[in-house]
Structure formats: C-alpha cells, structure tokens
N, C-alpha and C positions, 0 to 999 in steps of 0.2 A: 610905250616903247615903239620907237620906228619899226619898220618891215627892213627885213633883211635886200642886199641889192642880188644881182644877180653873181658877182664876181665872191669868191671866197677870197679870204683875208689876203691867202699865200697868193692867188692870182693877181689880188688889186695891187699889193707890195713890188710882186712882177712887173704890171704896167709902168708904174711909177719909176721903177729901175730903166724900162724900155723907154719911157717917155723921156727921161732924160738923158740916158745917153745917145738917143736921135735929137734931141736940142741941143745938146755939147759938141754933137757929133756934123754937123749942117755949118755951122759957121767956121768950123776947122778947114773942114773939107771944102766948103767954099774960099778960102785964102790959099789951100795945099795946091787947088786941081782947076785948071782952064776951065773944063767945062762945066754944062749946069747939070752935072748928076747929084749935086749937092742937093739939090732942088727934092729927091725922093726922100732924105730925110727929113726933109721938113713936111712932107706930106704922110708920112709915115708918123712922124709926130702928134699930128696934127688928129691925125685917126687912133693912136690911142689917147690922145690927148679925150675925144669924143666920145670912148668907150667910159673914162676915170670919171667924167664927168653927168653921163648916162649913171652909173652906178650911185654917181652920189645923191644924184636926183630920188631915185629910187630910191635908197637909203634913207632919205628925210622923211619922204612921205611916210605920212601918220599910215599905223596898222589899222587895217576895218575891225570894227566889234565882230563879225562873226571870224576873221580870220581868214578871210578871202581876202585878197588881194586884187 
C-alpha cells in the first residue's frame, strides 16, 4: 500500500473544486473584462493545480518497510 499524501481526502476534494473553478473562472473573465486581471486566476490555478499534484506524487510513492517515510 502507498503512503498517505499530505492533503486529507476532504482538503484534496477542496483543491479540485478550487482548481476548477479558477480554470472555468480565467477564460470568462478574460472575455467579460478589458484588463489582465484575469491573468491571477490562472496563476492561482496553476498553484493549486502544483499543490494536487505534489500530493499525488507523494500518494504513489511505495510505503518504506520500517514505516518511515
């Protein structure tokens, strides 16, 4: 069995929610609004986009026989 990631289930569930509605959210905003403030949600994206994916990393990785991680 894999090692646990750092994120609890209900937190990763959260990102994923956050993640996408800063991806749905960026190319609206970007058609709605002149300027490039659109541009923070795609970098807000982008960061937890790096967080979900940190965790799945961690997530994979095989558990060590003693239990240390």
């Amino acid at each position: 069995m894999g090692s646990l990631g750092f994120l609890s289930e209900r937190q990763r569930r959260l990102a994923w929610v956050g993640f996408l509605v800063a991806a749905f959210q960026a190319p609206l905003a970007a058609k709605l609004i002149d300027d490039a403030s659109w541009l923070f949600a795609v970098v807000v994206a982008l960061c937890v986009a790096t967080v979900i994916i940190a965790d799945d990393s961690q997530r994979r990785r095989p558990a060590s026989p003693d239990g240390i991680s």
